[in-house]
N, C-alpha and C positions, 0 to 999 in steps of 0.2 A: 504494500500500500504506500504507492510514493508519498503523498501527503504527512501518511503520521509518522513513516521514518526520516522526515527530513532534518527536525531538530538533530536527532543521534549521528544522521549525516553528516550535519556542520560541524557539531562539536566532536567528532572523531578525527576533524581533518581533510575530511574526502571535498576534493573540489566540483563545486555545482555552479554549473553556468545556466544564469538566468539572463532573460532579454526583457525589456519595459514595454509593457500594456497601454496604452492610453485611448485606444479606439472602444466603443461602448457596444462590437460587434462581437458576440463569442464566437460565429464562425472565426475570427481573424487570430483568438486567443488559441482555437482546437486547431488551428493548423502551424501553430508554433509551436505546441505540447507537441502534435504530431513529429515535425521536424526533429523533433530529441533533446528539447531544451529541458535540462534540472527540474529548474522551477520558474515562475513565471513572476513576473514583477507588475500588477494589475496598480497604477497609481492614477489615485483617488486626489491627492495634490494640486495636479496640476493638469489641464481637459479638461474634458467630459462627463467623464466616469461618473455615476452614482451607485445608491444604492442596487435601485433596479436592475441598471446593466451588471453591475459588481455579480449579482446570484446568476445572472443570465450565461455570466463567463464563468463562473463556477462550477453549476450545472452541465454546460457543453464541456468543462476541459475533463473534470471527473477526475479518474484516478493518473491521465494522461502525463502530471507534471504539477507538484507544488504549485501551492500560490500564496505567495505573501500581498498583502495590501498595505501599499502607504494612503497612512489614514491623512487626513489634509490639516491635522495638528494636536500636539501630544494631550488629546483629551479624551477625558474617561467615553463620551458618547459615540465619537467616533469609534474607538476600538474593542468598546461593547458593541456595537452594531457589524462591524467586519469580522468580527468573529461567530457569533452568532448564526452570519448567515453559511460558517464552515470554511473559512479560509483556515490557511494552512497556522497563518500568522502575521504580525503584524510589524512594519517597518514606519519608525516614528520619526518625524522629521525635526531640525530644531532644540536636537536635546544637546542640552548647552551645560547642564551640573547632574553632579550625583542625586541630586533631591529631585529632578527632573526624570532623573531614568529610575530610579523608585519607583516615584509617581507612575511609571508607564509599567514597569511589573507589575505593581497593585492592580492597576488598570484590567491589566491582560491573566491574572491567575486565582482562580477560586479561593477561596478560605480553607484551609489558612497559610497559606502562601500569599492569599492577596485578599484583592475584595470585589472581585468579578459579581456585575449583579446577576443570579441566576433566572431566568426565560426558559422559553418555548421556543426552539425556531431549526432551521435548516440544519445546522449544529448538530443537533438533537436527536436528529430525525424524526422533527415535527412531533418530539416527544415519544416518538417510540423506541427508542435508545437513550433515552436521557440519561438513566444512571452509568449505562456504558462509559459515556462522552462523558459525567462529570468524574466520573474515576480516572480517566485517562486524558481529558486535556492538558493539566499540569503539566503535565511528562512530555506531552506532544506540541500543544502551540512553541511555537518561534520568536523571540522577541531581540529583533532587530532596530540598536537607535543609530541614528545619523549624525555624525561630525561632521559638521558643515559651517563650523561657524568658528572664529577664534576662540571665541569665546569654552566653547567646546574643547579646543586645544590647548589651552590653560590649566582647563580642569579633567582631559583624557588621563589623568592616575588613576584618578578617586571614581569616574564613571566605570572604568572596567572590571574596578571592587564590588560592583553592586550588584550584590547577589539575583539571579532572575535574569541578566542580560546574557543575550544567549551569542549577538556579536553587534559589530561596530562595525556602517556602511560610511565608507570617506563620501562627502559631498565636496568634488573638486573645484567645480563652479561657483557654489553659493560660498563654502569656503574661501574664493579668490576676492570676489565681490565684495564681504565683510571686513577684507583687509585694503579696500579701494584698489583693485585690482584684479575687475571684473576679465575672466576669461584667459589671463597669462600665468597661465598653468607652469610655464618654467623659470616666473622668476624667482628669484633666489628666497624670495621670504615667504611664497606661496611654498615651494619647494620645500624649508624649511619646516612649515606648520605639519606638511603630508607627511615629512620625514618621521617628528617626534607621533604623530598618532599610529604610523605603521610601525616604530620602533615599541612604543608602549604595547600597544596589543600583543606583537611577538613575543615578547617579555611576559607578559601576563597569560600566554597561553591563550589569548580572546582570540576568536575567529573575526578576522577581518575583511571588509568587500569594497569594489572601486566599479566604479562607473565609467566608460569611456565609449566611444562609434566606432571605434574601430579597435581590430585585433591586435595592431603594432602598438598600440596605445595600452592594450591590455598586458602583453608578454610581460613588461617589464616588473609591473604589480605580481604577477603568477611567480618569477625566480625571486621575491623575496618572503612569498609566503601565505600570500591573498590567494583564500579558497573562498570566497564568494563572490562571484563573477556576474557585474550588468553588465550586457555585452551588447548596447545597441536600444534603440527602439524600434516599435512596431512601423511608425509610419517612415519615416527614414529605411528599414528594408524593404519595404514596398515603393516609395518616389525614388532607391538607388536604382535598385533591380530595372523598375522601368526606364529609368533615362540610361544604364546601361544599353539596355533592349532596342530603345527609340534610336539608338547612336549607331549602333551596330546596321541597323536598316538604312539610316541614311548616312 
């Protein structure tokens, strides 16, 4: 069951490469599980995405490929509600201190580990499996925060302390941006902030994950240790593919 051994996945080490969701079509979500992708990165952030579409792409991918959800910010309703409706787990954006990535375990795990409110829903199996899924979510959901911000990189000791965080996704973009230095990924003090949070987590044993469009962009993160792999978005492999295609004809 890919879904509920993804947590033991991560935290074993084993590398999963996932690609970003942002189209509200499950067909477009079941032909990227298909393709062979880990897990699937369905973000709620930033699009379209809602709730509705969120179960629609749940439903079609099945047991095809993970799904984590980023929720569009580190609050309890957001990530009661994507879980609920059976994600795999949830990736929190924003999480800037220890008291933040808490907050987001509390969020994300039943009592007494957290303070998950307990429902009826997808989860569940519309309540026909409830006590299954409450016995076994702990174990299973995924909780994924985001360093994306300096502020974040200040305080990357004390966040991968905290018990419940299962790994730490680099935000290379909004990380650059926070330092006025929107999109230059190589300079030297962007470079510097990716350094100490990829240094910390290896040190700490945390499972770490990076974002990038392209593969050469990825390798580099993979030889120092990142086994959690965004590798792209949805619509970017669909407008590449075809302006490849368009080029080749004319």
């Amino acid at each position: 069951m890919t879904g509920r051994r993804f947590r033991s996945r991560l935290k074993s080490g084993e590398r999963l490469i996932g690609t970003i969701v942002t189209l509200p079509t499950p067909a477009v979500a079941e032909m990227l599980a298909d393709v062979g992708f880990d897990w699937l990165f369905l973000d709620m952030e930033h699009g379209p995405l809602e709730s509705g579409g969120l179960m629609g792409i749940l439903q079609a991918v099945g047991e095809r490929a993970a799904c984590l959800v980023r929720v569009p910010a580190a609050e309890e309703f957001f990530i009661k509600r994507v879980l609920d409706l059976g994600a795999t787990g949830v990736i929190v954006p924003q999480v800037n201190t220890p008291e933040q990535a808490a907050d987001v375990v509390r969020f994300a795990r039943y009592a007494p580990e957290g303070a998950r409110g307990v429902g009826l829903a997808r989860a569940h199996g519309y309540g026909l499996r409830f006590q299954e899924y409450l016995e076994t979510a702990n174990e299973q959901v995924t909780v994924i925060v985001q360093a994306e911000h300096i502020e974040a990189v200040r305080n990357i000791e004390a966040i991968v302390e905290v018990p419940g965080v299962d790994g730490v996704l680099l935000g290379p973009y909004d990380l650059s941006a926070s330092l006025g230095k929107t999109g230059l990924l190589e300079d030297p003090e962007v470079v510097a902030a990716i350094d100490r949070i990829v240094e910390t987590c290896r040190q700490a044993g945390m499972p770490f994950g990076y974002f990038a469009v392209t593969a050469d962009a990825i390798h580099p993160f993979i030889d120092r240790g990142c086994t959690l792999l965004v590798a792209g978005v949805d619509t970017l492999h669909l407008g590449t593919a075809a302006q490849q295609f368009l080029s080749q004809l004319r």
